[in-house]
N, C-alpha and C positions, 0 to 999 in steps of 0.2 A: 505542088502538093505540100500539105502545110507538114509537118518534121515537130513529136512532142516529146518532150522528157518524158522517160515512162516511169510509174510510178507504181506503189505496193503496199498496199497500207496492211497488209497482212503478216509481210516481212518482218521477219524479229530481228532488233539490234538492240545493241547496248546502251545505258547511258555512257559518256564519258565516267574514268573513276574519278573526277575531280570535276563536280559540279559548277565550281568556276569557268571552269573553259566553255560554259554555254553564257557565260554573262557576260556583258562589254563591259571594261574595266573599269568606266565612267556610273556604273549601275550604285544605287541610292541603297543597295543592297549588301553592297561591302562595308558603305559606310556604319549602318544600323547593328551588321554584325559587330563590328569592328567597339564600335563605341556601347553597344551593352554588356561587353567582355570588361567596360569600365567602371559598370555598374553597381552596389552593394547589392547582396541578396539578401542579407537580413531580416528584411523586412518582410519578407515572400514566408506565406504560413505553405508547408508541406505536410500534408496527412503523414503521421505516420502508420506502415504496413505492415503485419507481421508476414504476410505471404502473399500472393497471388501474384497480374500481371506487374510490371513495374512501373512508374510514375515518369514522365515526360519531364524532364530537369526546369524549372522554373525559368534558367536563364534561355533555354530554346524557346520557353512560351512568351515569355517575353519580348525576345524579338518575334516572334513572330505575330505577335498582335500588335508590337509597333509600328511593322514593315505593312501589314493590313492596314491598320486604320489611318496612316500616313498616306496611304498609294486609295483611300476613296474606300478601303471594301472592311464593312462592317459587319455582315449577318455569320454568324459562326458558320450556317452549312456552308455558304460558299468559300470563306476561308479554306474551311474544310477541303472542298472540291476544288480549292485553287494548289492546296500543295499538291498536287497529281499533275493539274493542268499547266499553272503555270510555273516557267521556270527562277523566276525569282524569288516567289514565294519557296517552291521545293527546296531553293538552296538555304533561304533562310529557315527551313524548317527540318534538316539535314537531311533529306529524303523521308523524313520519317510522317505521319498522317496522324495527328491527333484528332478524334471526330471531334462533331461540333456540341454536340453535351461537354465534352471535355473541355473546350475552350472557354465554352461560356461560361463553366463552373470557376476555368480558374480566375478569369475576368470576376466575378462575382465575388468568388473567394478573397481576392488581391485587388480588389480595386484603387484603394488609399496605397499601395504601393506602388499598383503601376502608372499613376497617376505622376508619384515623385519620381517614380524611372523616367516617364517617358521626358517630363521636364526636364530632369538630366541628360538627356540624349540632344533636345532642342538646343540644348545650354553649351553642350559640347560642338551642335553645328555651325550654332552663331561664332564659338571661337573659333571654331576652322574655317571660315569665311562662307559659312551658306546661308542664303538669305531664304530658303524654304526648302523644306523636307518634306516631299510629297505636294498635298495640298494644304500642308499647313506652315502657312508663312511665321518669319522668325525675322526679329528686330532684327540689323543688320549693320546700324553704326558703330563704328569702330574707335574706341576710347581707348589711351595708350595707357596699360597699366602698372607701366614703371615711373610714369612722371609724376610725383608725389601730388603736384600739387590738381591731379585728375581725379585721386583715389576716391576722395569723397562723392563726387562727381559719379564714380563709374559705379559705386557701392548703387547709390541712390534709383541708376540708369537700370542696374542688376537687379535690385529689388524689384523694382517696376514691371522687368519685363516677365521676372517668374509671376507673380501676380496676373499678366494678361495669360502669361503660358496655363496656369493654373486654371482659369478660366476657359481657356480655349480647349484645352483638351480633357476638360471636364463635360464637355460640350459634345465632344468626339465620344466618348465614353457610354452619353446618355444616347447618341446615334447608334453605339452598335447595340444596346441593350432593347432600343425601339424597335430596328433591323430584326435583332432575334425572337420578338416579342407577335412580329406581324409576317417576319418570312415563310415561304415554301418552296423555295430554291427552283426558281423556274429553271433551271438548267438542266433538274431531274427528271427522268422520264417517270412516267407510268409507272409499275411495277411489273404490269400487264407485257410491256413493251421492252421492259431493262434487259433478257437474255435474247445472244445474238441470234438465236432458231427463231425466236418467238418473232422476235422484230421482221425478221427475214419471210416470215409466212403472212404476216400482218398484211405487210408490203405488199406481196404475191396477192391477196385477197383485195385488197385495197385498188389495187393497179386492175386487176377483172372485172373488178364493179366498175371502174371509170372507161375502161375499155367499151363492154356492156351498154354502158349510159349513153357512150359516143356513139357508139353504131345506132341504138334503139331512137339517138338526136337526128342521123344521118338518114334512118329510113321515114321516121315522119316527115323529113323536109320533103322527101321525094312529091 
């Protein structure tokens, strides 16, 4: 007789307090953190508010649509539904849920900045030896930048590469702004369907009519 882990999806537990301890320490997502904390923010326009809710910090939304559009996922609602769902995304988004009006605003808002961010982040992987961040590949020769007689050399190599960076991830940019232009987030349900009764009766209704169908298949064959 077969023996299952039993399971509960009903069960409440916690996250850990330290959303690290759910990531492998190799995760693309320490690094993004890590190197937008080297970022300038200057450049980032912030409304400003005399009152109401408060504003999502510029350097959280930043990584977080670099840790997206690097890892393939471009439409702001799934962004959106990926800080809940997944755990990478969640850490780089500190648990917190920006909808996706809000992303794509600030994408919109900050475009010419997060453009030079994210080429900053590229800039800093190819120094630290990564040859691709996510799905987007980064030159990866290594030019010694103490031996004088490389400098000019490495100048030339650097120009070059923000240039293709500059291009490529102006590329990425015009993807998620396509993404948001054409999506409807198939991961969403219904509305009909979104509360757990409703679903649950749906179901019940659903399952009688195929019940029904079977039998009424099973007496004409007679």
């Amino acid at each position: 007789m077969s023996s299952f882990i039993p399971f509960d999806r009903s069960q409440p537990y916690l996250l850990p307090p330290d959303l690290k301890s759910w990531l492998p320490a190799d995760d693309m997502a320490h690094f993004i953190v890590a190197a937008v904390e080297r970022v300038p923010m200057s450049a980032f326009c912030v409304p400003v508010r005399t009152g109401g809710k408060a504003q999502y910090h510029p350097r959280l939304m930043l990584a977080l649509l670099i840790f997206s559009y690097a890892n393939g996922l471009f439409s702001s609602r799934r962004i959106e539904r990926a800080t809940y769902r997944d755990i990478g995304v969640r850490f780089v988004a500190a648990n917190l849920h920006p909808d996706h009006d809000t992303i794509a605003t600030f994408r919109r808002t900050n475009r010419d900045a997060i453009e030079a961010a994210f080429a900053q982040v590229l800039l800093l992987a190819r120094e630290a030896g990564l040859l691709r961040l996510g799905v987007v590949s980064i030159d990866g020769t290594k030019i010694d930048a103490d031996a004088s007689k490389y400098r000019s050399l490495r100048y030339d190599r650097i120009r070059a590469l923000r240039e293709q960076l500059a291009v490529d991830i102006a590329k990425l940019m015009d993807q998620a702004e396509h993404a948001d232009a054409i999506d409807s987030d198939l991961q969403a349900l219904p509305e009909a369907l979104a509360r757990r009764e409703t679903l649950k009766a749906k179901l019940d209704e659903a399952c009688a009519r195929l019940e029904a169908d079977a039998k009424a298949q099973a007496e004409a064959a007679r």
